[in-house]
GUNUZA-577399 format. One record per residue (C-alpha): x, y, z. Coordinates in steps of 0.05 Angstrom, whole numbers, plus 5000, padded with zeros to 4 digits. Example, Ala and Ser with C-alpha at 12.3 -4.5 7.8 and 13.67 -1.06 7.14 Angstrom:
<recs>
524649105156
527349795143
</recs>
This chain:
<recs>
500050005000
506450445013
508150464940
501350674917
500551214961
506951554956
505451424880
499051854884
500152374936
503552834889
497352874851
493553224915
496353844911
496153914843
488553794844
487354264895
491854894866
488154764802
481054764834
483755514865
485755784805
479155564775
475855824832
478756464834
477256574760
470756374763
468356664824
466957364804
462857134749
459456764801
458857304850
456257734786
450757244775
447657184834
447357904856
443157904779
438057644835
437158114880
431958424900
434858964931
436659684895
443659604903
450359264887
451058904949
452858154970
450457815001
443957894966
437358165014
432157714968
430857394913
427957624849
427457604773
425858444774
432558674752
432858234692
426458654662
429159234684
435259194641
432458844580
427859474574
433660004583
434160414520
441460474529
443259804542
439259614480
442660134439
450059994469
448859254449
446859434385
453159754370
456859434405
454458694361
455659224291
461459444319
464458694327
461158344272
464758914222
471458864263
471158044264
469558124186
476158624166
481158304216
479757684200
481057774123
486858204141
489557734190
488757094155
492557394090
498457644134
498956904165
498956524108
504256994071
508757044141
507756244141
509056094074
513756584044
521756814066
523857494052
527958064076
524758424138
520257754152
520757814234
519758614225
513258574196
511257954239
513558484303
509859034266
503558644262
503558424341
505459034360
497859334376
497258664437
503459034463
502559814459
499360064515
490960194501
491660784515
496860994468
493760604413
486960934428
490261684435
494161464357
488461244333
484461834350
489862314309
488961874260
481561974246
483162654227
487762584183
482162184147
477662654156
472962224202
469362294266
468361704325
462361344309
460860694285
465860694230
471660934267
470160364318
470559864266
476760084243
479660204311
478159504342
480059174275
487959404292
486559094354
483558484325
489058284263
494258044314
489357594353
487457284285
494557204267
496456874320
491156324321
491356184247
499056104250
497855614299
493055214256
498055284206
503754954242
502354194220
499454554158
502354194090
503254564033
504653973982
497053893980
495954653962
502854553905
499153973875
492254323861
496554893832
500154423789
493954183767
491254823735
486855043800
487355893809
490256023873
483056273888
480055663883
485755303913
484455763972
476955643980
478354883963
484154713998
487655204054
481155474081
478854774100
485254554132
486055214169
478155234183
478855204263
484855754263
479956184223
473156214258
478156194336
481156834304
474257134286
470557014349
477357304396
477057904350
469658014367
470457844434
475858394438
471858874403
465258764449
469358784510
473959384493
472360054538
479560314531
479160354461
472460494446
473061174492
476961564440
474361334373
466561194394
461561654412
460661264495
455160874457
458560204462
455059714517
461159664566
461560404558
454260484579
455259944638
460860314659
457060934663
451060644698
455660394748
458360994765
451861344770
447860854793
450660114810
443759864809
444059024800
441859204725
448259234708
449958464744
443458254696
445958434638
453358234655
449657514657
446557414596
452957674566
455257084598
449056634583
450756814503
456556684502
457056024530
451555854479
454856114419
461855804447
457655174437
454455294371
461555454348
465654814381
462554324326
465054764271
472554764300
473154044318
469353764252
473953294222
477053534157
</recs>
């Protein structure tokens, strides 16, 4: 019996620094959701009552309605232009060697490194160069910077076990590199593709940082974050958890589509 246990002990603590770290990230999500309950008409915890109130009370907020709503057009259009833009500069970082290769590849990461606020602050200066004004656009454009090296990053990743001789032989066959593309790389790179879209709309609909200088406020953290600090009713805690609830249901529309067997 000596054996065994000395075997399995080191298991133990393992276990139980992993169930902390879970713990500790999940807890405030946790916390968030129940105080969605409350009946009371503040942020507290714990909780006075129990109730469903709050939960009507947000859905029929004008502003949260009209933060989500541009905060969803705001990500969609971002999630749309970085991933075209990020998927071309993986596959031609990936599959091509030329002078200045690890520049560009720096270049291109460079927005996960630069401080928001001096991305934000850059990218305000350079809306008037273009002659444009924060709004919807702008936002797009904005998070879209943000959004490219996320997409990078995962589709290099799918293309690490990525092999080209099947892409050379529908060349060499008389397929357009268009068609090869559609055909051929986008299936094999599928699940690099649609991880790199949903981060770069999941970056986009979380952003406050960077939506405060090239958006008009009107995004939905933005509008959470100014309830909060005039408010801090549990509305906010309601709609923090079916921001939650959606996502965990669109994580789970998505999974078949990344794991379907090519």
């Amino acid at each position: 019996m000596a054996p065994r246990s000395s075997h399995l002990s080191p298991g133990l603590p393992s276990r139980f620094f992993a169930a902390l770290v879970v713990l500790f990230l999940l807890g405030p999500i946790a916390i968030a959701g129940i105080v969605a309950f409350s009946s009371g008409d503040r942020l507290e915890f714990p909780i006075p009552g129990f109730s469903f109130r709050w939960f009507a009370i947000a859905l029929s907020k004008p502003q949260y309605i009209e933060g989500l709503t541009a905060s969803v057009i705001i990500g969609i259009g971002d999630a749309i232009l970085a991933t075209i833009a990020g998927t071309g500069a993986a596959l031609a970082l990936n599959h091509y060697r030329f002078r200045g290769r690890s520049v560009v590849q720096a270049l291109v990461m460079l927005p996960i490194a630069m401080p928001a606020i001096v991305l934000g602050l850059g990218l305000l200066f350079t809306l008037a160069v273009y002659h444009m004004q924060p709004g919807l656009l702008a936002g797009v454009l904005g998070h879209a910077v943000l959004g490219v090296p996320y997409v990078v990053a995962m589709v290099t990743a799918a293309l690490s076990n990525y092999d080209r001789s099947v892409e050379r032989a529908s060349l060499n066959l008389g397929v357009g590199p268009v068609r090869t593309f559609f055909k051929i790389t986008l299936p094999l790179i599928r699940g690099g593709v649609i991880a790199g879209a949903v981060s770069a709309f999941l970056i986009s609909f979380d952003n406050i940082s960077l939506s405060l200088f090239i958006t008009r406020g009107d995004t939905l953290p933005l509008r959470l974050m100014q309830q909060l600090l005039a408010y801090a009713d549990p509305s906010v805690a309601a709609i923090s958890t079916l921001l939650v609830l959606a996502s965990l249901a669109g994580m789970m529309l998505l999974l078949p589509l990344t794991l379907r067997k090519r």
